[in-house]
KOLKEDO-641939 format. One record per residue (C-alpha): residue in three letters; x negated, y negated, z negated; residue number from 0. Coordinates in Angstrom, 3 decimals. Layout:
residues N
<rec residu="ala" east="X" north="Y" up="Z" num="NUM"/>
...
This chain:
residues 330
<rec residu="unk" east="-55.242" north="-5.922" up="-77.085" num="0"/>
<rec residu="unk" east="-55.936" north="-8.236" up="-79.947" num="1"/>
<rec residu="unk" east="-55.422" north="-6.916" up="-82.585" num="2"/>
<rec residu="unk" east="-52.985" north="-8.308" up="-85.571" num="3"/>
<rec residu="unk" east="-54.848" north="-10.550" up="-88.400" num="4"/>
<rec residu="unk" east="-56.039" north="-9.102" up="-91.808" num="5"/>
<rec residu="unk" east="-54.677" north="-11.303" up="-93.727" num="6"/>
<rec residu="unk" east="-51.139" north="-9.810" up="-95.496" num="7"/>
<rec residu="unk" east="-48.106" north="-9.742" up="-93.016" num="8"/>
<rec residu="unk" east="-45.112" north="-11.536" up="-94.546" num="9"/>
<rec residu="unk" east="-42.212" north="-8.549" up="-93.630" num="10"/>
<rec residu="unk" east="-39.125" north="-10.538" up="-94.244" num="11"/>
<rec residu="unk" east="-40.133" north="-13.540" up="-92.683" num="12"/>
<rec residu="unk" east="-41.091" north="-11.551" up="-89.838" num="13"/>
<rec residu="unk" east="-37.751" north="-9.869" up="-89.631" num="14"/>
<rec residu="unk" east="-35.955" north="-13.088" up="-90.061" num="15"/>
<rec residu="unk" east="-37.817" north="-14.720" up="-87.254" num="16"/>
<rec residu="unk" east="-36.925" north="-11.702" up="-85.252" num="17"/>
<rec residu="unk" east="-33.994" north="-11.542" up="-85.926" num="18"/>
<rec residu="unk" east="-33.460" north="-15.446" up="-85.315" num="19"/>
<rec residu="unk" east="-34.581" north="-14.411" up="-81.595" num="20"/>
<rec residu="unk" east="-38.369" north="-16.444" up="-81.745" num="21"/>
<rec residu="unk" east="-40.095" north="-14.563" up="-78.991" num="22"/>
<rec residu="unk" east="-43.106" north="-15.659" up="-80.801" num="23"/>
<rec residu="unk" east="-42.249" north="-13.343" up="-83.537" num="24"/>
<rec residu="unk" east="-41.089" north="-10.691" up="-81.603" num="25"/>
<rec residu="unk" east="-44.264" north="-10.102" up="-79.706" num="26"/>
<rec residu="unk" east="-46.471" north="-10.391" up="-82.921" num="27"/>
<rec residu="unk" east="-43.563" north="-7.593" up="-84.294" num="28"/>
<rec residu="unk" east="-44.240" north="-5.646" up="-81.119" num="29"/>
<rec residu="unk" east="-48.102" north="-6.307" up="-81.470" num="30"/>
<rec residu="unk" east="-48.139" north="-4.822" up="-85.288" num="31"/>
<rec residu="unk" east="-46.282" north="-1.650" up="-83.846" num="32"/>
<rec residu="unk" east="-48.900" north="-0.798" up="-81.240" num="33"/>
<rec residu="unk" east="-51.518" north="-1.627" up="-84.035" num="34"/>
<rec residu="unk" east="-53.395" north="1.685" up="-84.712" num="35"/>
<rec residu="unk" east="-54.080" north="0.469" up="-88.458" num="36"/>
<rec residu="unk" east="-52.731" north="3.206" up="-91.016" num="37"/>
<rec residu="unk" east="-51.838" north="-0.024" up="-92.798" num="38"/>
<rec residu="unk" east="-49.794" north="-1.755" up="-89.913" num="39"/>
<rec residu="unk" east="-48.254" north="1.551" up="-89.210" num="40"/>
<rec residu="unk" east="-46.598" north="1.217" up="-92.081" num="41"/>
<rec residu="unk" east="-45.426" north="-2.067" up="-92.341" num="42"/>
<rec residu="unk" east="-44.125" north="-1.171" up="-88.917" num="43"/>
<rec residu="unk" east="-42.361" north="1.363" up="-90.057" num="44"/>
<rec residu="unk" east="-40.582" north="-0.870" up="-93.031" num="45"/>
<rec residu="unk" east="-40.307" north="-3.711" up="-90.332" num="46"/>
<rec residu="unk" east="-37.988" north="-1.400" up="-87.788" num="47"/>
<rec residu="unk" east="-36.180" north="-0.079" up="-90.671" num="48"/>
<rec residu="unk" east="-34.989" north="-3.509" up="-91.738" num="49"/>
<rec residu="unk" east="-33.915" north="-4.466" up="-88.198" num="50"/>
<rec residu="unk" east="-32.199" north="-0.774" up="-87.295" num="51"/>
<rec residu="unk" east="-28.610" north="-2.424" up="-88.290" num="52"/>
<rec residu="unk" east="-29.604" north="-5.147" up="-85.424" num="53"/>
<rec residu="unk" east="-30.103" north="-2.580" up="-82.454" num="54"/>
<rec residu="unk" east="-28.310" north="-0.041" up="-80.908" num="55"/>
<rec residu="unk" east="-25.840" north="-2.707" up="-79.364" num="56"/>
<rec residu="unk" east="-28.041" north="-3.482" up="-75.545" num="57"/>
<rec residu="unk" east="-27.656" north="-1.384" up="-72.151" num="58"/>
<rec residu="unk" east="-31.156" north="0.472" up="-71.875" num="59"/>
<rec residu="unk" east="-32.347" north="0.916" up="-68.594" num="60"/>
<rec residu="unk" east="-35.409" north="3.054" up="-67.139" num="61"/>
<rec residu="unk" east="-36.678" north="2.130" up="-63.688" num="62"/>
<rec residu="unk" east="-38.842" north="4.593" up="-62.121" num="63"/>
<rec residu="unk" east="-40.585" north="4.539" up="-58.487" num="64"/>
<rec residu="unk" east="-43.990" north="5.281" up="-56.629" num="65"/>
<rec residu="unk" east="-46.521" north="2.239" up="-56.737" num="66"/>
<rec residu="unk" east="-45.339" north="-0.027" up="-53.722" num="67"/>
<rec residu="unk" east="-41.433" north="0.670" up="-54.029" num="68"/>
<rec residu="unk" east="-41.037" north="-2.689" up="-55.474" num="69"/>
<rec residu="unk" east="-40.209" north="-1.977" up="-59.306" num="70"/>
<rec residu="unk" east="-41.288" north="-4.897" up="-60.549" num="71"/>
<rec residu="unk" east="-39.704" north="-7.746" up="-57.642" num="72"/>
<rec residu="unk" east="-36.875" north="-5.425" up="-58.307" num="73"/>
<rec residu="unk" east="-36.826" north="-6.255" up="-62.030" num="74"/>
<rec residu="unk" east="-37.852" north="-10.255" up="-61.427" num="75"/>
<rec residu="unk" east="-34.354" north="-10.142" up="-59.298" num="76"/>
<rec residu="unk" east="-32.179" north="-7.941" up="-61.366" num="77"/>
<rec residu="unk" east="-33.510" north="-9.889" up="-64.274" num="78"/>
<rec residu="unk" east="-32.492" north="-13.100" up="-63.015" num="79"/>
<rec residu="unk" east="-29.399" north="-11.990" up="-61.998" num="80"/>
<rec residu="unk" east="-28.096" north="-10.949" up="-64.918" num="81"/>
<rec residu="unk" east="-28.960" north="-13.883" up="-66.824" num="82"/>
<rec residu="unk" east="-26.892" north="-15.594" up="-64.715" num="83"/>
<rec residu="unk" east="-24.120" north="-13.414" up="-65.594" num="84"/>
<rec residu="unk" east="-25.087" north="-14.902" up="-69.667" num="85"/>
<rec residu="unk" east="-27.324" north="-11.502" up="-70.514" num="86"/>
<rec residu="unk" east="-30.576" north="-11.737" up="-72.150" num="87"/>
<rec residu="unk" east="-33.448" north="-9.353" up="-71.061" num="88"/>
<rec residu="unk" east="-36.176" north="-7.662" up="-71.862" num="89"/>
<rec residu="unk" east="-38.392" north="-6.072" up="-69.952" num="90"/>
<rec residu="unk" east="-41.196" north="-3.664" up="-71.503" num="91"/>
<rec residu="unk" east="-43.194" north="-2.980" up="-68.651" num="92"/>
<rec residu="unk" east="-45.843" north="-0.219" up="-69.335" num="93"/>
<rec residu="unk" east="-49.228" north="-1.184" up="-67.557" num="94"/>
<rec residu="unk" east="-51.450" north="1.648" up="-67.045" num="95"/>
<rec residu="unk" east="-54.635" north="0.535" up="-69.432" num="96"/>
<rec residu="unk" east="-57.772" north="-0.859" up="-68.608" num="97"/>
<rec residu="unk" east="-60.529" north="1.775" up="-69.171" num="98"/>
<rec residu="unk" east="-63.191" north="-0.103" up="-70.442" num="99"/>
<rec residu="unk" east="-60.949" north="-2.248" up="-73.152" num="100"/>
<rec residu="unk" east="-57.748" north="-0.021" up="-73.581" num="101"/>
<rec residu="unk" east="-55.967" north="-2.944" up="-73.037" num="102"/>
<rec residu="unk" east="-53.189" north="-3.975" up="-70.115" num="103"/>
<rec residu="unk" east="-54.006" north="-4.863" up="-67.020" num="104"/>
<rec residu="unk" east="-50.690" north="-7.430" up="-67.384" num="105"/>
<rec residu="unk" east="-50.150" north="-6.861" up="-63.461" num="106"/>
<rec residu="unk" east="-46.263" north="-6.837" up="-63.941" num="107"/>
<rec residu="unk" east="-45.983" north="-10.005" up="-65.686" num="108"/>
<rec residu="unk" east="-47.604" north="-12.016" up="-62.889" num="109"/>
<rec residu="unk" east="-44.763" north="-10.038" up="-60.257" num="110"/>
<rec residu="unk" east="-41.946" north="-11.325" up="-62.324" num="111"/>
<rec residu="unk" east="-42.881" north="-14.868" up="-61.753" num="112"/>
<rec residu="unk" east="-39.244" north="-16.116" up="-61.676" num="113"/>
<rec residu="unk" east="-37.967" north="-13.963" up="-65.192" num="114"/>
<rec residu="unk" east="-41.282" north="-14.739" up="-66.755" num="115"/>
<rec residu="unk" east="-40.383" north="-18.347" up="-66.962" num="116"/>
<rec residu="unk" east="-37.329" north="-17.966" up="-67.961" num="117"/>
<rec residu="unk" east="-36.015" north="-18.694" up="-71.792" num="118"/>
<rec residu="unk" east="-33.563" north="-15.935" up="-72.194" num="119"/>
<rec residu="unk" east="-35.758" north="-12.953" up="-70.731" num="120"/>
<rec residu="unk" east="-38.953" north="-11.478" up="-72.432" num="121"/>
<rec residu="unk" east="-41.539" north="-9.105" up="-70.702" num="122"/>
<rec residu="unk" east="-43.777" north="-6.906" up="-72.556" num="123"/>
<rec residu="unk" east="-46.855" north="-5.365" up="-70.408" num="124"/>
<rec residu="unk" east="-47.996" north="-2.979" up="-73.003" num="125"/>
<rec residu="unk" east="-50.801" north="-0.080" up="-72.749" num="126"/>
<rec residu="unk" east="-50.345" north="3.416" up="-71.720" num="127"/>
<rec residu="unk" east="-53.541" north="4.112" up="-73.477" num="128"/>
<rec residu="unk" east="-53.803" north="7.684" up="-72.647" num="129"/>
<rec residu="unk" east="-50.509" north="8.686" up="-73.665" num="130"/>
<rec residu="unk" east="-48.276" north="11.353" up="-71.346" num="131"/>
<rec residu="unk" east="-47.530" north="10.054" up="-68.253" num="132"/>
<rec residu="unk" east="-48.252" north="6.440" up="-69.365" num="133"/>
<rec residu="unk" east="-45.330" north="5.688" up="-71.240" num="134"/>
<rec residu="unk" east="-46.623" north="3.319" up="-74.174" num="135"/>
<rec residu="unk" east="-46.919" north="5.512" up="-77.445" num="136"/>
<rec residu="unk" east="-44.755" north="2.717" up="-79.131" num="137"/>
<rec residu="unk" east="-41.968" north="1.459" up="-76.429" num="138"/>
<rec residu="unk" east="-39.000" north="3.073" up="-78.440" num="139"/>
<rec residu="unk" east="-39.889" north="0.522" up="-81.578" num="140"/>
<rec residu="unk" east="-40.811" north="-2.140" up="-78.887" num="141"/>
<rec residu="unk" east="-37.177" north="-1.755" up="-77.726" num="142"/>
<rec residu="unk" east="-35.544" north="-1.942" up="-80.710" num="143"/>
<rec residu="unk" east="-37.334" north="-4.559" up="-81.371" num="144"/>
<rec residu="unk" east="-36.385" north="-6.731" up="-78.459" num="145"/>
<rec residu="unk" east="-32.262" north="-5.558" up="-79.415" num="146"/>
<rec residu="unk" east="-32.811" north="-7.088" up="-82.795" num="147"/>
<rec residu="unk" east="-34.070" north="-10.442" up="-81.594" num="148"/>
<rec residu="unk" east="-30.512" north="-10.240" up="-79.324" num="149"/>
<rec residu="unk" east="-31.283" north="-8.797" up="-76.215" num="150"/>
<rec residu="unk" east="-28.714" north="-7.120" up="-75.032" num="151"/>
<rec residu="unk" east="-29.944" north="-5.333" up="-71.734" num="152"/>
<rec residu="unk" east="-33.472" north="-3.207" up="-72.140" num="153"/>
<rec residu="unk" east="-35.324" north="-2.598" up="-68.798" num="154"/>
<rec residu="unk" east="-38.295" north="0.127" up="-69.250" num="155"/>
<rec residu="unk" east="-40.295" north="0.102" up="-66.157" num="156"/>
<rec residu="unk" east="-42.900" north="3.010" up="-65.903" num="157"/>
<rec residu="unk" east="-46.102" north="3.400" up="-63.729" num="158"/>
<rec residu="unk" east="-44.011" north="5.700" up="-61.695" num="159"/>
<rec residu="unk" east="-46.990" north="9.075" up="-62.343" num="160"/>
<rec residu="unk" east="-47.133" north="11.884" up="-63.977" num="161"/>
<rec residu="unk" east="-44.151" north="12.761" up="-66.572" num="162"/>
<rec residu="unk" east="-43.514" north="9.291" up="-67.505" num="163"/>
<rec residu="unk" east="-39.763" north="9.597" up="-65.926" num="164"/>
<rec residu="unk" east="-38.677" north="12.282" up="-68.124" num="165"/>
<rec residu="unk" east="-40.372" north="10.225" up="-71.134" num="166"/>
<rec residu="unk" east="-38.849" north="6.786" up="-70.177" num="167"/>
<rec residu="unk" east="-34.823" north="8.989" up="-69.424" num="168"/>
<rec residu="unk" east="-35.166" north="10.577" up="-73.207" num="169"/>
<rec residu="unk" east="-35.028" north="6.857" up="-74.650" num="170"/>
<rec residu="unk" east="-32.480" north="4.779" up="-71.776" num="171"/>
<rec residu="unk" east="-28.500" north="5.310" up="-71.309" num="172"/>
<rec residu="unk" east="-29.461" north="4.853" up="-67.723" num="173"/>
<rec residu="unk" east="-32.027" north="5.894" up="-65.669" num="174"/>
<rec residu="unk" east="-32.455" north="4.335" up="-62.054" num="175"/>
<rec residu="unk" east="-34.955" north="6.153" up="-59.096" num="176"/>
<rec residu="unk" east="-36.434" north="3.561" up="-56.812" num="177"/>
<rec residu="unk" east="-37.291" north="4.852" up="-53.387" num="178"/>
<rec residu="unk" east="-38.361" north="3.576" up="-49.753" num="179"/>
<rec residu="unk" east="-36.468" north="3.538" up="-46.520" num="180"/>
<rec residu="unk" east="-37.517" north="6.454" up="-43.678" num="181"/>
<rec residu="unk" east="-37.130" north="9.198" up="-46.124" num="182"/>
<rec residu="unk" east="-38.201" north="12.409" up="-44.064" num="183"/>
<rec residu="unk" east="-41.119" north="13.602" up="-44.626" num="184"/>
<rec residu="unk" east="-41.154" north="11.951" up="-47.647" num="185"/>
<rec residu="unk" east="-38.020" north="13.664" up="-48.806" num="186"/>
<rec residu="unk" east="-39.529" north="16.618" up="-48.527" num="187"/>
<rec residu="unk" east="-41.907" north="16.656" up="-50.863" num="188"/>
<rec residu="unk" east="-39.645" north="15.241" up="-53.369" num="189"/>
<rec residu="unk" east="-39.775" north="15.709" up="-57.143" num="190"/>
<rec residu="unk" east="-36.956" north="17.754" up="-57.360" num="191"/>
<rec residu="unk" east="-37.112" north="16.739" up="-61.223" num="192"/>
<rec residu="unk" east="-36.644" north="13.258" up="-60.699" num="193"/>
<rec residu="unk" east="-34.061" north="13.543" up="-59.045" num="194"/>
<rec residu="unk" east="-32.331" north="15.752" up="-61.380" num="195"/>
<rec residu="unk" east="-33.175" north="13.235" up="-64.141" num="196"/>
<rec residu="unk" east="-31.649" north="9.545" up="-61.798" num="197"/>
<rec residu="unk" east="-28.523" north="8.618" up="-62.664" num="198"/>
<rec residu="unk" east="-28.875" north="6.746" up="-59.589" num="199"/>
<rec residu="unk" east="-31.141" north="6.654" up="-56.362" num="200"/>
<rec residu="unk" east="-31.576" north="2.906" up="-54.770" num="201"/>
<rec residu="unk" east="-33.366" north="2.239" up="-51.054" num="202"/>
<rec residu="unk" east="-35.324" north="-0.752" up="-51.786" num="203"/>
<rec residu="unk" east="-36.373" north="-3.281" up="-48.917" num="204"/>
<rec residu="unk" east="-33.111" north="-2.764" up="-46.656" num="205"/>
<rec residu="unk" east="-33.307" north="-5.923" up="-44.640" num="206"/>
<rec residu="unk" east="-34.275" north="-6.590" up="-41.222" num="207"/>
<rec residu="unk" east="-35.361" north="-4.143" up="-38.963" num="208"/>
<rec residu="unk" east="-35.295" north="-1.635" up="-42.243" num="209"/>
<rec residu="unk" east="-31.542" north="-1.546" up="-42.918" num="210"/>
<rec residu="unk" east="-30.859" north="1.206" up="-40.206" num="211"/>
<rec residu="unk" east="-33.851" north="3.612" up="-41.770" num="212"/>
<rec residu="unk" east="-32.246" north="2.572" up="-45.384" num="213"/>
<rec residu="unk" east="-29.167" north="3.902" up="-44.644" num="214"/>
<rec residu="unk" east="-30.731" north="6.972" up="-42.962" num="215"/>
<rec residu="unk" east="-32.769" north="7.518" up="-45.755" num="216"/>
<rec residu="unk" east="-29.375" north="7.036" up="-48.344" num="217"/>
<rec residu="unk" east="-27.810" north="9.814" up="-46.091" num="218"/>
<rec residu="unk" east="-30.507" north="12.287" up="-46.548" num="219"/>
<rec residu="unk" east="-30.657" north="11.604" up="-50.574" num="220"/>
<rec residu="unk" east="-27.147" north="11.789" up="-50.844" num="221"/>
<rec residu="unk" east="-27.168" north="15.552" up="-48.800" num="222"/>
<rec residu="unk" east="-29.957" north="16.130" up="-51.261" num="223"/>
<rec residu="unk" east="-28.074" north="15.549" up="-54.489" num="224"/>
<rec residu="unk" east="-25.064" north="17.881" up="-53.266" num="225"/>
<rec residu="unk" east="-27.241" north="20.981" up="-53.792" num="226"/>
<rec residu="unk" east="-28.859" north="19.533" up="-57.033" num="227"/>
<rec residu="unk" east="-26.167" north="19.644" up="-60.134" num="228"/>
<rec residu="unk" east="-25.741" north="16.494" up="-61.667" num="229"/>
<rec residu="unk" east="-27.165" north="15.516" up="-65.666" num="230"/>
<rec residu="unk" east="-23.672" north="15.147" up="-66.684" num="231"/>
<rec residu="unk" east="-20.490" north="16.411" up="-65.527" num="232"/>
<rec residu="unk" east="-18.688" north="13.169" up="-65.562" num="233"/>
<rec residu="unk" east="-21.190" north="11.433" up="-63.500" num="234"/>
<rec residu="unk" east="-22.474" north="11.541" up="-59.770" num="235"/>
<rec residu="unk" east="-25.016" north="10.150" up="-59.234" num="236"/>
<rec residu="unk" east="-24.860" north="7.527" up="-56.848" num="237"/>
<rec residu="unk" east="-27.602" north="6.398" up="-53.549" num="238"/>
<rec residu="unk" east="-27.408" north="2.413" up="-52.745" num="239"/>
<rec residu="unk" east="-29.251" north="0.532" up="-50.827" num="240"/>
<rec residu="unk" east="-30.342" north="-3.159" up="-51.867" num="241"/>
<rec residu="unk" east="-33.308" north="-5.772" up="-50.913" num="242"/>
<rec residu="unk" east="-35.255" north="-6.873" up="-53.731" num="243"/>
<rec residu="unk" east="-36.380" north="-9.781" up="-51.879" num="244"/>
<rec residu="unk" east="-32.977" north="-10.925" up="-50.295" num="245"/>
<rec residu="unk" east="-31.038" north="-9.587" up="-53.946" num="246"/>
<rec residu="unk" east="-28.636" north="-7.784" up="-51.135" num="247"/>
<rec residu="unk" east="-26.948" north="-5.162" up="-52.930" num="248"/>
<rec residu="unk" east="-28.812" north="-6.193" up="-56.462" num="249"/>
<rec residu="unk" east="-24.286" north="-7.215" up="-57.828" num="250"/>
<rec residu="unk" east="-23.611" north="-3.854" up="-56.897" num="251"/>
<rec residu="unk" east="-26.746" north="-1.866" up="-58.035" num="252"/>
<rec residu="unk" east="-25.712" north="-3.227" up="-62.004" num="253"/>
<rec residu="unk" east="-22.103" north="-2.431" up="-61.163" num="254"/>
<rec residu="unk" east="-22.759" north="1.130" up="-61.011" num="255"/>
<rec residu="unk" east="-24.539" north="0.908" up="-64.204" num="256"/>
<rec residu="unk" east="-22.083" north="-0.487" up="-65.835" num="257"/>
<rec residu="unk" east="-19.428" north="2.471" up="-64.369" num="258"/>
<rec residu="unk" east="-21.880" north="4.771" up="-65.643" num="259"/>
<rec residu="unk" east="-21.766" north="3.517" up="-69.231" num="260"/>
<rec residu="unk" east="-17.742" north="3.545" up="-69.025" num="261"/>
<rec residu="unk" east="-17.458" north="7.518" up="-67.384" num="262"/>
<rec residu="unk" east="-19.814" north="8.417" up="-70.045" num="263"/>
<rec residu="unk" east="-18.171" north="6.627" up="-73.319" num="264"/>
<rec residu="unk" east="-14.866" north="7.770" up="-73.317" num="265"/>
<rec residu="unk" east="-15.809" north="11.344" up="-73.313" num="266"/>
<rec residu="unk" east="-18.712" north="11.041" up="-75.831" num="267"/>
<rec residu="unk" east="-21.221" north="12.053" up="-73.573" num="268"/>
<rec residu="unk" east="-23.369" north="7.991" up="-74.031" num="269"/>
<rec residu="unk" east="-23.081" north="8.764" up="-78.205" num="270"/>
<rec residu="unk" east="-24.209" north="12.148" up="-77.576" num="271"/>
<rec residu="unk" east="-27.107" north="11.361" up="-75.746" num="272"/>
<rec residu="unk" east="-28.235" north="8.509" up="-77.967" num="273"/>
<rec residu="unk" east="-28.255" north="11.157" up="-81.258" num="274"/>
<rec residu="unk" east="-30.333" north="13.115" up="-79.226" num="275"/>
<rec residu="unk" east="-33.016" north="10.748" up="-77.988" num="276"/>
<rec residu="unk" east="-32.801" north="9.670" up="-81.647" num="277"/>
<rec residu="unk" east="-33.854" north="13.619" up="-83.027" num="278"/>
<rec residu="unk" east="-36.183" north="13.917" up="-80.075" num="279"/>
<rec residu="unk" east="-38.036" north="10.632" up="-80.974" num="280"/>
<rec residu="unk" east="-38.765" north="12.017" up="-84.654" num="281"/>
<rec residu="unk" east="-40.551" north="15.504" up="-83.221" num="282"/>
<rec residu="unk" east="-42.539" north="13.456" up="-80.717" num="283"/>
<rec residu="unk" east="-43.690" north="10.948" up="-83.876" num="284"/>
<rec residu="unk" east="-44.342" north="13.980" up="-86.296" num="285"/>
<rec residu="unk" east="-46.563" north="15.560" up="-83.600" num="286"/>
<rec residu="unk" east="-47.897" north="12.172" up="-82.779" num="287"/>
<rec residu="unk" east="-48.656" north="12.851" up="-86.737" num="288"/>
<rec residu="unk" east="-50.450" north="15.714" up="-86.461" num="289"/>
<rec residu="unk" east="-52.886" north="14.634" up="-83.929" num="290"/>
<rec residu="unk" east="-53.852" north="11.542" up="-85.711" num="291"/>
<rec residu="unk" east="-54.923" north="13.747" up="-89.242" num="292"/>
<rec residu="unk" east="-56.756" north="16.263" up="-87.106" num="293"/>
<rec residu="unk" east="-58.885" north="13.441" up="-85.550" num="294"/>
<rec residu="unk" east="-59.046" north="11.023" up="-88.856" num="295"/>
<rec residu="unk" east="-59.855" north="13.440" up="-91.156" num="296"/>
<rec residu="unk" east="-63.399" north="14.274" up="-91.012" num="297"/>
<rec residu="unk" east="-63.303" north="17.576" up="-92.966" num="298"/>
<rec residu="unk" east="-60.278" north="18.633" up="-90.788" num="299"/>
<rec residu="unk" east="-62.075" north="17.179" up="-87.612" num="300"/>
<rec residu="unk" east="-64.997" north="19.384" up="-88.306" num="301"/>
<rec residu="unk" east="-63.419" north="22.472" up="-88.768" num="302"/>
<rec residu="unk" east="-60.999" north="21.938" up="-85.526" num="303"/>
<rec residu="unk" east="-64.410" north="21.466" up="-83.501" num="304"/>
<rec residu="unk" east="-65.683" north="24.732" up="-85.184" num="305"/>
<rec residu="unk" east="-62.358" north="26.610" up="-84.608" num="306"/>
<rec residu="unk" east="-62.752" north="25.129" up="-80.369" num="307"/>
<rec residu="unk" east="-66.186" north="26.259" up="-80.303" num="308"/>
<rec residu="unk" east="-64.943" north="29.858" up="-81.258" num="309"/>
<rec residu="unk" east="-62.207" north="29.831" up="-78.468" num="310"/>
<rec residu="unk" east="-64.348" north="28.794" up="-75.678" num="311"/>
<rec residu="unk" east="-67.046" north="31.158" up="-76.838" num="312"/>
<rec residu="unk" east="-64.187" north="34.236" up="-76.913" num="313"/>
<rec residu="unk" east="-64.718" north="35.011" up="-80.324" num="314"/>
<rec residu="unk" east="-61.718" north="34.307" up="-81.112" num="315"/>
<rec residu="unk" east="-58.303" north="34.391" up="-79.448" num="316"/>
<rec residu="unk" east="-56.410" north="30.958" up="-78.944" num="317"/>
<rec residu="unk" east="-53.212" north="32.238" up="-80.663" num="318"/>
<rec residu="unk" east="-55.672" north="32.886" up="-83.458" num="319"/>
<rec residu="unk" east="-57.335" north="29.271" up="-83.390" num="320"/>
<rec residu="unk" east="-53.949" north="27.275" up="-83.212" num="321"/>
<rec residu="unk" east="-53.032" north="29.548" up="-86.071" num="322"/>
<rec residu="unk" east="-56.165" north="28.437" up="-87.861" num="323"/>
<rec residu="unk" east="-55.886" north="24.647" up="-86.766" num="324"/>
<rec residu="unk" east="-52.058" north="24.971" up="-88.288" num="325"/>
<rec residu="unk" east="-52.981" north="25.744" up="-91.642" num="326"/>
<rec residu="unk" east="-55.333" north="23.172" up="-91.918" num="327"/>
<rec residu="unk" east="-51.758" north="21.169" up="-91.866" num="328"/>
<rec residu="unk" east="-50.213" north="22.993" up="-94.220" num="329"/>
C-alpha cells in the first residue's frame, strides 16, 4: 500500500472532509490509520478522537464463510439492497496480503462490481499483513471511520481462516455464518466455535436444482444449534436459506438482523456488548504496543534475541525469559 505523503497532514480539514462524507477523504483517513509511521500513528489517533462523537450510530455486521461460499456476491447483493432501502454502506473487506509487497490483493472489490459503482456504498480491501487470523490490525478505526463520514450499516467481511471470526464478532453487533448447501459430511467437521459465535447461519446458492439440499442442509444446522447454547439468552440464532445470485431470501436475511438488534436493545444486552468490544479493543492495542517497542527498539531488540537464544538453548526456563522480556517494559 502506498503509503501517506510526508508533507504535514492538515487534521481538521481531514476530519471535516470526513465528516462531510468525501470518500476521497475517508480512504486517505483510513490510509493514515494503517500507516505504520510512529508519526501517522499519532495523528491517527487525534484524527479518531475528533470523529468518536460521529460513530457509534451504524448496524455493524461481520460476515464469515469458507473461500467459495459466496461472501463477497453476497455482500455486492445485500449491499445493493439496502441502498435501495436509503442505507449507506461500507464494506471493509480484509484481503489476505500479497507476500512479496504486503499489500492487498483487492480481489473483493472486483466481486462487488454492482456496490463498487455505486455513490452511497464504499469498500475498503485492506491487508491482513500477518495479523491473527487476517483480520486487518486497523479495521476497528477503519470502521469508525466509515460511521463518521455517515454510513450507517458496517459490513466486515473476513478471509473466512484461522481465528479471524472470533476477531471480526468482538467488534460487530451482528455476526452472520455463510455456509453451502449438502451439509453432511461437511457438518461434521464443523467448527463448533463458529457456530457458537453466528448469530445467524445462511445456505447460500439455494436455487435450482440446490434448493432441496439447502433446505436439507438448514435442517441439519438447525438440529445442530439445539445442542449448542446460544451467545445470548434473548436470541436464537436463526438458519435461512437465500441465493446470492437470484437475491432470494437476501429481504429476509437483513430482517433477522434487524430483530436481532431489537431482542437485544431492550434488555441491554447490544450496549453491553459494545462496552465490551470497546475494553477489549484497548488490551489488544496495548499489546499491539508492546510488540512494536520490543522490535523498534534496538537495545530492547537485542536483549529479547539474547533472552530467545537462552530458551531454545534450555538455559533458561520460558517462565523465566517472558519474565525477563517483561521488565524490559517496565
Amino acid at each position: 500500500m502506498t503509503a501517506p505523503s510526508k508533507k504535514p497532514i492538515d487534521l481538521p480539514s481531514l476530519a471535516t472532509d470526513v465528516r462531510a462524507g468525501n470518500r476521497a477523504a475517508l480512504a486517505r483517513a483510513i490510509t493514515l490509520v494503517e500507516s505504520r509511521r510512529a508519526d501517522h500513528q499519532a495523528s491517527a489517533r487525534a484524527l479518531v478522537q475528533e470523529l468518536l462523537p460521529q460513530t457509534g450510530r451504524a448496524i455493524r455486521v461481520g460476515i464469515t464463510g469458507s473461500p467459495g461460499v459466496g461472501k463477497s456476491t453476497t455482500i455486492d447483493e445485500l449491499g445493493m439492497y439496502l441502498i435501495a432501502q436509503g442505507h449507506k454502506v461500507a464494506v471493509l473487506a480484509v484481503d489476505p496480503s500479497s507476500a512479496r509487497t504486503g499489500g492487498s490483493i483487492l480481489g473483493d472489490k472486483t466481486r462487488m462490481a454492482r456496490l463498487s459503482a455505486e455513490p452511497n456504498a464504499f469498500i475498503r480491501p485492506s491487508p491482513s499483513s500477518g495479523t491473527l487470523g487476517g483480520v486487518a490490525a486497523k479495521t476497528r478505526e477503519a470502521m469508525l471511520l466509515c460511521e463518521a463520514a455517515g454510513f450507517d450499516v458496517v459490513l466486515v467481511e473476513t478471509v473466512g481462516i484461522g481465528q479471524s471470526e472470533t476477531a471480526v464478532c468482538d467488534m460487530t453487533d451482528f455476526f452472520l455464518a455463510l455456509m453451502l448447501p449438502g451439509a453432511g459430511d461437511e457438518l461434521q467437521g464443523i467448527k463448533k466455535g463458529l457456530v457458537e459465535l453466528a448469530d445467524m447461519i445462511a445456505i447460500n446458492k439455494a436455487d435450482g436444482d440446490n434448493i432441496a439440499r439447502a433446505n436439507l442442509a438448514a435442517g441439519e444446522y438447525r438440529a445442530a444449534l439445539h445442542i449448542l447454547t446460544p451467545r445470548s439468552v434473548h436470541w436464537q440464532p436463526p438458519v435461512v436459506t437465500y441465493s446470492a445470485i437470484t437475491g432470494t431470501g437476501i429481504a429476509e436475511l437483513w430482517q433477522s438482523v434487524l430483530d436481532h438488534r431489537t431482542a437485544t436493545t431492550a434488555p441491554g444486552e447490544f450496549d453491553a456488548r459494545r462496552r465490551e468490544q470497546q475494553v477489549k479493543w484497548m488490551w489488544t492495542m496495548l499489546e499491539d504496543r508492546w510488540k512494536a517497542r520490543l522490535k523498534s527498539d534496538p537495545t530492547i531488540r537485542a536483549k529479547v534475541k539474547s533472552t530467545e537464544a537462552a530458551v531454545a538453548e534450555g538455559r533458561v526456563t520460558p517462565a523465566i525469559g517472558a519474565d525477563q522480556i517483561a521488565e524490559l517494559l517496565a
